[in-house]
C-alpha positions in Angstrom: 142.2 95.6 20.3 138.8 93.1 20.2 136.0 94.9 18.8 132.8 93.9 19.4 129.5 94.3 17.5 127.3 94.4 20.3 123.5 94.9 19.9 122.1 98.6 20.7 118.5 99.7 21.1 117.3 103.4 21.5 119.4 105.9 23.6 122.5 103.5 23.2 120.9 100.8 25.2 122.7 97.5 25.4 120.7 94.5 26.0 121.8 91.4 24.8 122.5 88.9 27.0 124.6 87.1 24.9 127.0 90.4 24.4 127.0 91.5 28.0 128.1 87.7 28.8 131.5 89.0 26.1 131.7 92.2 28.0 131.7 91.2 31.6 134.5 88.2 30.6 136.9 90.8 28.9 135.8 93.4 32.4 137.1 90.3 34.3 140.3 89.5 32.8 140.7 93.4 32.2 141.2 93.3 28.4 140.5 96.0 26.6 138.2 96.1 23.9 135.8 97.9 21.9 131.6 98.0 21.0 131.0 98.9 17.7 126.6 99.7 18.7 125.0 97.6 16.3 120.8 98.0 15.6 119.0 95.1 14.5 118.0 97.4 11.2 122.0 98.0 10.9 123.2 94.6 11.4 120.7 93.3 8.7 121.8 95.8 5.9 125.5 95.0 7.0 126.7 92.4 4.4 129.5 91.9 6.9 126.7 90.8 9.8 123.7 90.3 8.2 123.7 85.9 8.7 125.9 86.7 11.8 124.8 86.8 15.5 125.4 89.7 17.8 128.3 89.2 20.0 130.3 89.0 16.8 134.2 89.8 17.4 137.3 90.9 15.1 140.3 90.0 16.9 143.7 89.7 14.9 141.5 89.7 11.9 140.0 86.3 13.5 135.7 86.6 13.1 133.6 84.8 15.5 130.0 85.4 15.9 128.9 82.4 18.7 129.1 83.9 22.2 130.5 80.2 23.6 133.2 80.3 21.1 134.1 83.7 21.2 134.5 83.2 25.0 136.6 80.1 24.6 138.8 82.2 22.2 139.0 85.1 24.6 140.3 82.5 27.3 142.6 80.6 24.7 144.3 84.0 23.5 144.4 86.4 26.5 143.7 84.6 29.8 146.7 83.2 31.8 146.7 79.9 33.8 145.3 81.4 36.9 142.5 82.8 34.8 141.1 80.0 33.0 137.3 80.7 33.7 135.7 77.8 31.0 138.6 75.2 31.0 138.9 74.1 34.5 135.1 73.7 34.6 133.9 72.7 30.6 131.1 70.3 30.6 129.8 71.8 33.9 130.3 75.2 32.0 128.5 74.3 28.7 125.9 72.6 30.8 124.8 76.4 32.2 125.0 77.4 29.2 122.7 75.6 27.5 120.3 75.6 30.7 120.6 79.5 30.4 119.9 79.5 26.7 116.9 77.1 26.8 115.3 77.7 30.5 116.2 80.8 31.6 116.6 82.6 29.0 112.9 81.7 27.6 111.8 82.7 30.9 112.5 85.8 30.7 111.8 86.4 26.9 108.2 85.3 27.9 107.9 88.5 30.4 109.9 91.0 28.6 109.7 90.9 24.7 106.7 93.3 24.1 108.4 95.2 26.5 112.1 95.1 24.3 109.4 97.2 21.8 109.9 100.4 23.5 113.4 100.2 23.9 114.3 99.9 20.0 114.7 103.0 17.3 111.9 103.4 15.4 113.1 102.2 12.5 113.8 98.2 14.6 110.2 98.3 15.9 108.6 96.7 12.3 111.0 94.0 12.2 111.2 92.8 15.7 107.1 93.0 15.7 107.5 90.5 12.2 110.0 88.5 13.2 108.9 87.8 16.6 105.0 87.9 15.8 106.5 84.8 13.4 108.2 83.2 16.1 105.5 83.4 18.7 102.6 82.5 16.4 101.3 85.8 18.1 101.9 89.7 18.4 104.6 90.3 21.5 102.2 92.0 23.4 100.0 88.8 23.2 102.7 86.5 23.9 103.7 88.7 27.0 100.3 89.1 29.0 99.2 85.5 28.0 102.7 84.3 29.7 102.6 86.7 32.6 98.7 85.7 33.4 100.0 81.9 33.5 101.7 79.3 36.2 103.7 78.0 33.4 106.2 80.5 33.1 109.3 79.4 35.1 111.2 82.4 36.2 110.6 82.1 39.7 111.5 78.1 39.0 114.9 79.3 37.4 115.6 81.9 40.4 114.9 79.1 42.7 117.9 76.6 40.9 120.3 79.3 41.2 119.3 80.3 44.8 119.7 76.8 45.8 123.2 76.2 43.8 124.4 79.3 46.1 122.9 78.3 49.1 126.6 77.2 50.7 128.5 78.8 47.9 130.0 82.6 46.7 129.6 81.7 43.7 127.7 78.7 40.6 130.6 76.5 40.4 131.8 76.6 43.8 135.6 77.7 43.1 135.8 81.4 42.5 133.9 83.5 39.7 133.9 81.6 36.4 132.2 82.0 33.0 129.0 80.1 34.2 128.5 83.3 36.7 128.8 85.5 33.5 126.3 83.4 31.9 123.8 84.1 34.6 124.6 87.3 35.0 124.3 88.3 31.4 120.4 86.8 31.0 119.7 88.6 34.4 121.0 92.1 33.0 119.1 91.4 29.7 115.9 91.3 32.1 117.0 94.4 33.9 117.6 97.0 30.7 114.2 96.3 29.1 111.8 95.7 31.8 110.5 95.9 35.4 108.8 92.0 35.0 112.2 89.9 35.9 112.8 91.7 39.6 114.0 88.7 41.7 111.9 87.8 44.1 112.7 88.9 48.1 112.9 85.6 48.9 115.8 84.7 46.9 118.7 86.3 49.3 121.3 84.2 48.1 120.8 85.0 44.3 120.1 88.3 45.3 123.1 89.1 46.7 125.3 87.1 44.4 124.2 89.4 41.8 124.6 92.4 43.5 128.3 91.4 44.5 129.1 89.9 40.6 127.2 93.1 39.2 130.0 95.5 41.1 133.2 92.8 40.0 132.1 92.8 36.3 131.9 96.3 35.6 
């Protein structure tokens, strides 16, 4: 069975994106699997994880810690033919994944990350403060309010692409749920578990309800 070391906050929480994008790809295909809850304080005195990023896998005693290449081993290894959710679709595929790593995905970091604060054990608060107060150039809760007070953050922007890309369409790619949904769907459930500041906008009905009808496939 795949396990899968999947990043954990206080009271169990799960909020990685990049380990919910795993987890709703294995809920799809229906594989079975398992989460081994992984803290940031635990996965940094793991000699095992400690230079690895969270999704990391053990499959068949195969370890792979990128979230793209452990979903293009899941599909390699497990999917059939009528399942292939990255290979009919691969540069259009990678493309939304790197959109959602660089656009989206800062989007939402710039509304939430003081907020991630809260959800973390005690013991995760210090480091995330450090290492993000290092990343920032400011404290979280500086580089939230200074984000939310400004035009420049592009959330709304974001929401707007993917409204428009399902304007005429069930789903991103335009022939049936594939691994670019999951993508989406995994940054937009990362905004959901730690904070109230990525609700989508009313006016978005067609993103709106492609996540409400994705949200109820994938688990």
């Amino acid at each position: 069975m795949i396990q899968i070391y999947d990043l954990a906050g206080k009271n169990d929480l799960r909020f990685s994106p990049y380990c919910w994008r795993i987890k709703y790809l294995l809920n799809i295909l229906k594989i079975d699997y398992e989460t081994i809850p992984t803290t940031f304080s635990q996965r940094l005195k793991n000699p095992f994880l400690s230079e690895s990023r969270l999704p990391t896998i053990i499959d068949n005693e195969q370890v792979i810690s990128d979230s793209f290449e452990i979903a293009q081993y899941i599909e390699n290894n497990y999917a059939d033919k009528s399942h292939k959710l990255i290979q009919n679709n691969f540069d259009a595929i990678r493309f939304i994944n790197h959109w959602s790593d660089h656009y989206l995905n800062l989007s939402i970091v710039e509304r939430v990350v003081f907020d991630i604060i809260e959800c973390l054990d005690d013991e995760d608060k210090e480091y995330f403060i450090e290492s993000r107060t290092k990343r920032f150039g400011m404290h979280p809760k500086q580089f939230q309010e200074l984000n939310m007070s400004s035009k420049k953050n592009e959330f709304d922007k974001c929401c707007n692409f993917l409204n428009n890309l399902l304007l005429n369409r069930e789903f991103i790619l335009d022939d049936g749920v594939s691994y670019a949904d999951l993508i989406i769907l995994g940054s937009l459930t990362w905004g959901d578990k730690v904070s109230k500041n990525t609700k989508i906008s009313e006016k978005f009905v067609n993103l709106i309800e492609w996540k409400k009808n994705l949200s109820q496939t994938c688990t």
